[in-house]
Structures are given as C-alpha cells and as structure tokens.
C-alpha positions as CSV (number, residue, x, y, z in Angstrom):
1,X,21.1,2.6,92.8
2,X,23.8,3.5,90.1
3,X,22.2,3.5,86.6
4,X,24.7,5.6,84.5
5,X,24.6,5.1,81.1
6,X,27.0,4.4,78.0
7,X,25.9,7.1,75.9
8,X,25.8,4.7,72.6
9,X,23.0,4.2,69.6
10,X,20.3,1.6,70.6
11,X,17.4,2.1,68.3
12,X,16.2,-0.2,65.6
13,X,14.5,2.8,63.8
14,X,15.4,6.2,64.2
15,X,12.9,8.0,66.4
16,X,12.4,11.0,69.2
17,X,12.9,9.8,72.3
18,X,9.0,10.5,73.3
19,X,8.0,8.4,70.9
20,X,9.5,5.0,71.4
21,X,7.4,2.1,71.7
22,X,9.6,-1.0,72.9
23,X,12.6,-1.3,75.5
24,X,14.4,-4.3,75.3
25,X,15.7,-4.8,78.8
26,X,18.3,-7.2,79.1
27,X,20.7,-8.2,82.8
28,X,23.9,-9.2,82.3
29,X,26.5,-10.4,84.0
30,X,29.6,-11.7,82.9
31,X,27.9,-13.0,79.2
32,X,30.9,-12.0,77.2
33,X,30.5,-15.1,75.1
34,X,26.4,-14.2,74.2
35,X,25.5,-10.6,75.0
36,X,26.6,-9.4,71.7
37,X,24.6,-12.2,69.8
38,X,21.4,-10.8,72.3
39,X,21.8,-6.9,71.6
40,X,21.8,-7.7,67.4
41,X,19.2,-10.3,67.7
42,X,17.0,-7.6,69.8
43,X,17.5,-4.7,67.2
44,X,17.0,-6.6,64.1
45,X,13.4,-7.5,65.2
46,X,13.0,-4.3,66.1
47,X,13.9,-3.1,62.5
48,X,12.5,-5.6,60.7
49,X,9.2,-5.0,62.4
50,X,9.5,-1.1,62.6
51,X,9.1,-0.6,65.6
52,X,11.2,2.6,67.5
53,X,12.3,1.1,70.4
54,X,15.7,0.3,72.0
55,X,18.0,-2.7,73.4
56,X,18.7,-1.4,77.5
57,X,21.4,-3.9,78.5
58,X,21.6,-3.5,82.4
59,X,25.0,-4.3,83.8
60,X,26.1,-6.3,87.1
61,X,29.4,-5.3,87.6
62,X,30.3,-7.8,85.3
63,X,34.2,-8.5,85.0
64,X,34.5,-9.9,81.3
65,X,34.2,-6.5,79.5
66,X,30.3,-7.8,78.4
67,X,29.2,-3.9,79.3
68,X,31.7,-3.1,76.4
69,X,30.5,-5.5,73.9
70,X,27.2,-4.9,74.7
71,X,27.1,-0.8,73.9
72,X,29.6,-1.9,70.7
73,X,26.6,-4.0,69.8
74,X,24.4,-0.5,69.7
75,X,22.8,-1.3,73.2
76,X,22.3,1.2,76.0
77,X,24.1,-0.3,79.2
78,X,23.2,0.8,82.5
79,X,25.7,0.1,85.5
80,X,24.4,-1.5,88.7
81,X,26.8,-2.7,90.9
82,X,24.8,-4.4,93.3
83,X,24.6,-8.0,92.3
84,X,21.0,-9.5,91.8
85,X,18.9,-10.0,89.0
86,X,16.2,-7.7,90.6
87,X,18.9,-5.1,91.5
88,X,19.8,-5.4,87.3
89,X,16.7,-5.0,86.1
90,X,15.2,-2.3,88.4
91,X,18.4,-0.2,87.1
92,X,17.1,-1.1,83.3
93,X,13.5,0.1,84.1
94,X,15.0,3.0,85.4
95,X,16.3,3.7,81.9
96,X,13.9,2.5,79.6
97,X,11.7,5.1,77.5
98,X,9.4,2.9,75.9
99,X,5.8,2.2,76.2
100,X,6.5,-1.1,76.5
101,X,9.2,-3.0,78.3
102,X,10.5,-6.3,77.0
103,X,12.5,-8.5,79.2
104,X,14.9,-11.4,77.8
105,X,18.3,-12.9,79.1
106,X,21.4,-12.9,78.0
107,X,22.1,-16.5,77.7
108,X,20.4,-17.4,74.5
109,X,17.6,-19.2,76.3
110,X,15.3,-16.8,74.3
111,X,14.2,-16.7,71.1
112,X,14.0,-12.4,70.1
113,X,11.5,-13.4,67.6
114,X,9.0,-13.3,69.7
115,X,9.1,-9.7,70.8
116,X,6.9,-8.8,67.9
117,X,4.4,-11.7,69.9
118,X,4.4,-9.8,73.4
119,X,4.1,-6.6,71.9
120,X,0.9,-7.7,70.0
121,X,-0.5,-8.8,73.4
122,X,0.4,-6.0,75.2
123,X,-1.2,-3.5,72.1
124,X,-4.3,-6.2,72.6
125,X,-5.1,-4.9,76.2
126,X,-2.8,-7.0,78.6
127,X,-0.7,-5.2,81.0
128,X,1.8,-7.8,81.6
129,X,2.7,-11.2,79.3
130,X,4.7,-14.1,80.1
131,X,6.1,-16.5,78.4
132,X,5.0,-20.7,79.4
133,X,8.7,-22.5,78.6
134,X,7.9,-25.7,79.8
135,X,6.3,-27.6,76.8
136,X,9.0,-26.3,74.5
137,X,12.2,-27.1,76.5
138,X,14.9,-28.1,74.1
139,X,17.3,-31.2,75.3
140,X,19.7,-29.9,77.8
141,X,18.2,-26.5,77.5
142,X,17.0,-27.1,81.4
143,X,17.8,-29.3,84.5
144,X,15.4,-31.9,85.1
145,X,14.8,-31.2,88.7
146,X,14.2,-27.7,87.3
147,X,12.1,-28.7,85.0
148,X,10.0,-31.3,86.9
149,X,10.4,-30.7,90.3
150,X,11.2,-26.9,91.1
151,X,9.5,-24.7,88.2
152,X,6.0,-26.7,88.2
153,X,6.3,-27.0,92.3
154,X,7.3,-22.9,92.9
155,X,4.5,-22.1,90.0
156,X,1.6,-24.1,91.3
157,X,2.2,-22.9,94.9
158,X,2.2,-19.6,93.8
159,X,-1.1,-19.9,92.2
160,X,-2.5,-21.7,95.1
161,X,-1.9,-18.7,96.9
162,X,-2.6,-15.4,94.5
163,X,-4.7,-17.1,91.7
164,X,-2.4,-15.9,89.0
165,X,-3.6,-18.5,86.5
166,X,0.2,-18.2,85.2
167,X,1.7,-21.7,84.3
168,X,5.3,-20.8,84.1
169,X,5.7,-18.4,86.5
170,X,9.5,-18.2,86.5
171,X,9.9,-17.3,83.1
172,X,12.6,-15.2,82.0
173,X,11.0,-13.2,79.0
174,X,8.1,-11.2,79.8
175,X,6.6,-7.9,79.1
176,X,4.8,-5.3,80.6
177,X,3.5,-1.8,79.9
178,X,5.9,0.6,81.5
179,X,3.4,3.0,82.6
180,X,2.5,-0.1,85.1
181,X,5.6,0.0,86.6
182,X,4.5,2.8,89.7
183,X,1.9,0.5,90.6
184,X,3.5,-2.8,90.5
185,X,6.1,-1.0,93.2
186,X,8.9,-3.4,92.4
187,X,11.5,-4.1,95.5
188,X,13.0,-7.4,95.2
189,X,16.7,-7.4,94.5
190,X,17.2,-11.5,93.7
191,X,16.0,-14.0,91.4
192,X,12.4,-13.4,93.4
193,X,12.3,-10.5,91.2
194,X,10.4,-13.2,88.6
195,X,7.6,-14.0,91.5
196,X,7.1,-9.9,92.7
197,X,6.4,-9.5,88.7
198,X,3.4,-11.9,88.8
199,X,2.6,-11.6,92.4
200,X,2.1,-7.7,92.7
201,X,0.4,-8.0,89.1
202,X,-2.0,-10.0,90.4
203,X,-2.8,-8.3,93.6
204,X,-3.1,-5.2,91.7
205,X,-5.5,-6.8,89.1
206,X,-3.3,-6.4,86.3
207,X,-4.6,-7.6,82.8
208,X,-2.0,-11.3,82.7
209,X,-1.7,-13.3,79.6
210,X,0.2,-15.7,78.3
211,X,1.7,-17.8,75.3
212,X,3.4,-20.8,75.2
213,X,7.8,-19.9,73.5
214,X,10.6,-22.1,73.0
215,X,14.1,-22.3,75.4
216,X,17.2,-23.2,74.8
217,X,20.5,-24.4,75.7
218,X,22.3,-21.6,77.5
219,X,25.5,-19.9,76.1
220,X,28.5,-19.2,79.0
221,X,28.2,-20.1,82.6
222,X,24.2,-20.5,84.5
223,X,24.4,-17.9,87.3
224,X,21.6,-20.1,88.9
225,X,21.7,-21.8,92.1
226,X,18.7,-24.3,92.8
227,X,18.8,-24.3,96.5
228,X,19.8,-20.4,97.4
229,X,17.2,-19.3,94.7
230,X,14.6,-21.7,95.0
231,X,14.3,-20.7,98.6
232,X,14.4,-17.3,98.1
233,X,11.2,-17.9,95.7
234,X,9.4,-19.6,98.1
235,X,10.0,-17.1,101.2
236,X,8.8,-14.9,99.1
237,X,5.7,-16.4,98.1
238,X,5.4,-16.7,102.2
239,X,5.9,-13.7,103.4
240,X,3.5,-12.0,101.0
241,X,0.6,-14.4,102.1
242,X,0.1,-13.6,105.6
243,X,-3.0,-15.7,105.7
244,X,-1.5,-18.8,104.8
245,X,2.0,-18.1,106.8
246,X,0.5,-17.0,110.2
247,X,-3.4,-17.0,110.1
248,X,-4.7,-19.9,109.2
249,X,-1.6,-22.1,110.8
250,X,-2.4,-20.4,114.0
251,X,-6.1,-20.6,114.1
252,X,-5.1,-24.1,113.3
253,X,-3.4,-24.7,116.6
254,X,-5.3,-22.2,118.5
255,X,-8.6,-24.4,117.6
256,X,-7.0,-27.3,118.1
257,X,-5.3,-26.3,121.3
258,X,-9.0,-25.0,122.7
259,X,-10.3,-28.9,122.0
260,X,-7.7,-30.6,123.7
261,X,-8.1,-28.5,126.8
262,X,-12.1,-28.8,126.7
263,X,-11.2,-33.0,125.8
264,X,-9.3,-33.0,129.4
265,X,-11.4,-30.6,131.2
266,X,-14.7,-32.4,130.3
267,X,-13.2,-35.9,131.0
268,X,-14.1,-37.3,127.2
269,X,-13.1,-40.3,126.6
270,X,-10.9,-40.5,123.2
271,X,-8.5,-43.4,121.3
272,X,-10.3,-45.8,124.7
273,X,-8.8,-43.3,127.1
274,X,-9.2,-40.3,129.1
275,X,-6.6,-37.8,128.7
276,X,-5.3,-35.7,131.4
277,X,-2.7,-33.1,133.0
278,X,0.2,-33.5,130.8
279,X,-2.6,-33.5,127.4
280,X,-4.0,-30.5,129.0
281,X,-0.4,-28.5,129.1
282,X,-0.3,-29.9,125.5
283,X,-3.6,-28.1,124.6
284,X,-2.4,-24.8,126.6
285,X,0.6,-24.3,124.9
286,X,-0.8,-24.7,121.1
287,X,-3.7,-22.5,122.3
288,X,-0.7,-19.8,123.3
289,X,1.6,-20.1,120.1
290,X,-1.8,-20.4,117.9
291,X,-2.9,-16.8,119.4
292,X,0.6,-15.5,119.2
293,X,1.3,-16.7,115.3
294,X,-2.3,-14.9,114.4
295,X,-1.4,-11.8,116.1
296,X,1.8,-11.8,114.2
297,X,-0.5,-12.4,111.2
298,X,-2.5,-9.0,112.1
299,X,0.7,-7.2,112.2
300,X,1.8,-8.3,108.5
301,X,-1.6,-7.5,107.3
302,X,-1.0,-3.9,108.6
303,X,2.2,-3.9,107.5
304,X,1.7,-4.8,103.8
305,X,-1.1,-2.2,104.1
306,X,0.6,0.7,105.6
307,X,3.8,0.4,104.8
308,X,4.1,-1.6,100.8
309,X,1.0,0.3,99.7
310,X,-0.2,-3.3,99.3
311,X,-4.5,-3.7,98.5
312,X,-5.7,-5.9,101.6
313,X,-9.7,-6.6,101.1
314,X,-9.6,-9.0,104.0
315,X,-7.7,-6.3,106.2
316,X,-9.7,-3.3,105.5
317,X,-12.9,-5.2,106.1
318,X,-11.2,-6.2,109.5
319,X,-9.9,-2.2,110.5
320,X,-13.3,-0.7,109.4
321,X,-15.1,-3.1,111.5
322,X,-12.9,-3.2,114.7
323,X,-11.4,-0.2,116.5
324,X,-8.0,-0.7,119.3
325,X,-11.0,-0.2,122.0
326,X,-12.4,-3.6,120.9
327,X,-8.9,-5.3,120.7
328,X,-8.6,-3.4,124.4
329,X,-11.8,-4.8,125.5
330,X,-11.2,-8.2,124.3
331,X,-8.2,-8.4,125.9
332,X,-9.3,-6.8,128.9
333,X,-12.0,-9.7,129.3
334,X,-10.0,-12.4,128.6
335,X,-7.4,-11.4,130.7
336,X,-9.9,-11.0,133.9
337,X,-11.6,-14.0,133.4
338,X,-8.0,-15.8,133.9
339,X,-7.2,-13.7,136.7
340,X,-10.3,-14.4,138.4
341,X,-9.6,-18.3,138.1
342,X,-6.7,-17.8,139.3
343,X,-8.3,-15.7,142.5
344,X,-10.5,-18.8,143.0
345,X,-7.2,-20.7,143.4
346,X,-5.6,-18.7,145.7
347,X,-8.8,-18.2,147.9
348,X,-8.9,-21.7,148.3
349,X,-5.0,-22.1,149.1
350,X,-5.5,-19.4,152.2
351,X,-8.8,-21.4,152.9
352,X,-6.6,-24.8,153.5
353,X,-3.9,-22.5,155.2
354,X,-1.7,-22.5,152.5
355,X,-1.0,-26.0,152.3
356,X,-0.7,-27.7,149.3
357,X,-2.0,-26.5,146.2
358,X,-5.0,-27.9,144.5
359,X,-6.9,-27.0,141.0
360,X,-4.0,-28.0,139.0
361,X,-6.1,-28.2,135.8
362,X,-7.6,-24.6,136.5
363,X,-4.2,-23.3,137.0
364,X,-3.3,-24.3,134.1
365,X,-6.6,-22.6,132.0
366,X,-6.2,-19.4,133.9
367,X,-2.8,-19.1,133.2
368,X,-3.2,-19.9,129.4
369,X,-6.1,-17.3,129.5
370,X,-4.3,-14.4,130.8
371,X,-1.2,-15.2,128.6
372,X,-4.1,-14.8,125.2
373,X,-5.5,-11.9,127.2
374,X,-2.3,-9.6,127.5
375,X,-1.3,-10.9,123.7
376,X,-4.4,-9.3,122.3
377,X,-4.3,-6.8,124.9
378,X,-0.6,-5.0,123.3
379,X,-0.7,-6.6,119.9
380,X,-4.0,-4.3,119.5
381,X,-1.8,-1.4,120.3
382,X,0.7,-3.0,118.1
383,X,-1.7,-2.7,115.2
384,X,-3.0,0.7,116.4
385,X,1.1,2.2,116.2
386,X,1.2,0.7,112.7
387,X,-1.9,2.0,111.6
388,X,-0.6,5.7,112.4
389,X,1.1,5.3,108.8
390,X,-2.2,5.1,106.7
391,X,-2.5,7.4,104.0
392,X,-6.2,7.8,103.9
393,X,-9.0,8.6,106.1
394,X,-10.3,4.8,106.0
395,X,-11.3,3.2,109.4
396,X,-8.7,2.1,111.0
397,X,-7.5,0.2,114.7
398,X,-6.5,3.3,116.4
C-alpha cells in the first residue's frame, strides 16, 4: 500500500507532532470541484476550537489534479493507487498522528461543524461515534431507494446479526480513537469498509455512540453504485456471521431432512397421505447438504478464529469441549452404522442369489448415513489442520 505524502502544512494550531489531538481523514477521488471547500472547512474548526490536529486527505489516483488542490488547501495528501474507499482510507490511518481520527467525505454531504461534537464524545469515553443521517436528509441530498429501501434494510440486518444498536450504520462521518485502530484490524478495501468499522467494533466490545447530523446535496459526481456496493455490504455482513450463513440454515435442512426420512420410514400419514420413496430421497439429500453447509460453518468459525484474530465465544466453547478424537469417533460411528445397513442388504441379496434387490428405503438411509459419517469424519481433520494456527495454548480440535 503506497501512502507517500505531500510534504505540506496541515495543522489548525501549531503543535509537536506527539501532541496532536484530531486527524481529519478525508478519501478523495476526483473531487476537484469540493475538496478544497472540505480541507478549509476542516482546519477552521480545528482553529477556531483549538484543537492541534490536522486535515489527512487520502488520494485515489484521482485524475482531476484534487491531490493538488487538496495539499494547496494546507492538507496532508497521501497517495493510494488502489481504488476503494477502504483501500483510501486505510492509507489515511496509516498517516494520521492524532489521538483521534475524524472521518468525513469530500462531497459536501458533511457538515465540519460537527467535529468539535465527535471529539466531545470520544473525550466522554466512546471509542468509536457515528453519525445517524437519516432524519436530517436534506431534499435531493439522497436517493430515495437509498434512503428508504437500502440504508434502513443493510442497517437493520446488520444489527439483527451483531447487536450494534447503530441506526445509520453506513454513515460517512465517524470517529474513532486511533489507538483502537490495532484491534479493530481493518481489511476491507470497498465501500464495506463502512460495515467492518461497526462490525469489528462491536465484536470487539468497543464503547459505540451515536448522534443524530445533517446531509447534504453532494458537490461533483456520486462515486456510488447501489447494486455493486449494496451487495458488497451485505456479503459482508454474511460472511462474518457464520451462524446465520451456514449453521443455522444447515441444521435447518439437516433437521428437516432427518423428519422427512423418519415421516417415510415410519409410514405417518401427513396432508391425508403417506409419503414414500421419492419423499424419502427428498429427506436424504437435505439431511446431506444440511450436514455439509454446518461443517462448512465449523470451518469459518475456525477460520475467523485462527486466521482474522476474530473473538468467537460460541467456538471456543465448542474446541475446549470437543477434541478431533470425538469428531473421529462420531464419524467413525455413523459411518459403521450405514455400512452395516448396507451389509444387511447385501447379505440378503446373496441370500436370494443375487436376484433382484430389495430394501430400497434402507439403501437409501445407509447410504445417506455413511455420506454424514465420512463428512464429519475429514471435516474434523479439517478443523484440526486449521487449528494448528492458534496462537495460544487454549483447547483446541487437534
């Protein structure tokens, strides 16, 4: 990651480097027509309210000369060439020296005046403040389907999932204690960058608050795109809730799958009907892709945990109460109990003189309880290969 720097004044009051209290991070790219309005707004508040800080304007390879106007301006700019509003403001973290980081963007959406708000919270305790938008949206200031549909959508998923209590969790102005920033591990190159903030906050039980700030109509061109970035928020969100991708959607179909086949084996009626070989194939295969979508849900827990330093209750509970010689054994068991049904079948074949087969509906448990078998049997070794990563002397599945 490039982050070399302009070597240009970008304090509102003259101070030693050590001593700076407030970054003002700002990405840019291509905001020729606003950046320079940003940078001035930034370091008057930071004058007029005394604080020693500095404006950190973090370049995207723009093409319109804004790196230029910005370090005319009396902003530090930092060069990142690789597009992304993550990839931007990682490379103006990088650079920042104050205690606290401020983040705005350069568009005019945000009102400066307010840094003087965030830094009061953050001085109050919080380690991280965000800013709620969406009562104060001036007219055109925001898309409607942005405004109804995709910000309250993205933000109540994400607290459904990590229990952020943030309303506006896409908020571009923020601020956060910088000393936070080792812990919050930051990764995320693209517009996600906004949901990693409040995500890894959360799971790292960061002090969050809040206060509601005004937006407005955008100067120059929106870099947004609903679809492309909207998505990429909500893969996110997926992919750092294992639970809710793979474990309880495949105990879901694994349970489910379990029923069906003990509805046909049992000869229940159900709906005035009893169901049979083609319902019991039914019930085999969601029994199958259940217990392969939970394994794969093991596998991201140990992944987060091993790999992204993540802080997994519900894992380490799991890997200090279960060793690979239990996955091994459970595996083992089911695997023999579907091999020996399927012994009985081929007893009974040579018995008849191999003639045509019978036991359909047994062949069709016995082969769905080997398959389960051998999927616990290697994803336990899976686990245990994974685990040889761990940083600590915890219990763990090896």
């Amino acid at each position: 990651m490039s982050t070399l720097q302009e070597k240009m004044p970008a304090t509102g009051t003259a101070a030693d480097p050590s001593e700076l209290l407030v970054s003002v991070v700002i990405p840019c790219l291509n905001e020729a027509e606003s950046i320079e309005r940003c940078v001035r707004a930034a370091l008057d508040v930071l004058e007029s309210n005394g604080f020693a800080g500095e404006v950190i304007v973090a370049d995207n390879d723009s093409e319109d000369g804004s790196p230029l106007i910005a370090s005319e301006a009396g902003a530090i700019v930092v060069h990142q060439p690789l597009r992304g509003y993550g990839s931007a403001y990682l490379a103006g973290f990088g650079a920042a020296r104050g205690r606290y980081i401020v983040m705005a963007d350069a568009d005019l959406t945000y009102d400066f005046e307010e840094i003087p708000r965030f830094v009061a919270e953050l001085e109050n305790g919080a380690d991280m403040v965000i800013g709620d938008r969406m009562k104060n949206i001036h007219p055109g200031a925001m898309p409607w389907h942005h405004q109804y549909i995709g910000n309250p959508l993205l933000s109540g998923f994400l607290n459904l999932l990590f229990k952020t209590g943030i309303d506006d969790a896409h908020c571009g102005m923020r601020a956060l204690r910088r000393d936070r920033l080792a812990q919050l591990d930051l990764r995320t190159t693209g517009m996600e960058f906004a949901s990693e903030m409040v995500i890894r906050a959360a799971k790292e039980k960061l002090v969050l608050a809040q206060f509601p700030i005004e937006y407005h109509p955008r100067g120059g061109e929106s870099k947004l795109s609903s679809v492309r970035d909207g998505w990429r928020h909500l893969r996110f969100l997926l992919v750092h809730s294992p639970n809710h991708l793979f474990i309880l959607p495949g105990a879901v179909m694994t349970v489910l799958g379990a029923l069906i086949e003990l509805l046909v084996v049992v000869q229940l009626h159900l709906f005035g009907r009893v169901w049979g070989f083609h319902a019991l194939i039914a019930g085999s295969l969601l029994a199958v892709v259940g217990a392969q979508v939970m394994a794969l849900g093991i596998c991201a827990h140990a992944y987060a945990t091993y790999y992204m330093n993540e802080k997994d209750h519900w894992f380490d509970r799991m890997r200090a109460r279960f060793t690979l010689e239990h996955g091994l054994a459970v595996g083992g068991v089911i695997t023999v109990v579907g091999i020996l049904g399927g012994l009985v079948i081929l007893i009974d074949w040579a018995h008849r003189g191999f003639g045509a087969l019978a036991y359909q509906y047994l062949a069709v448990l016995a082969t769905t309880l080997i398959i389960i078998g051998i999927q616990v049997f290697f994803t336990s070794f899976l686990i245990s290969i994974l685990g040889l990563r761990r940083r600590d002397q915890s219990p763990s599945v090896d």
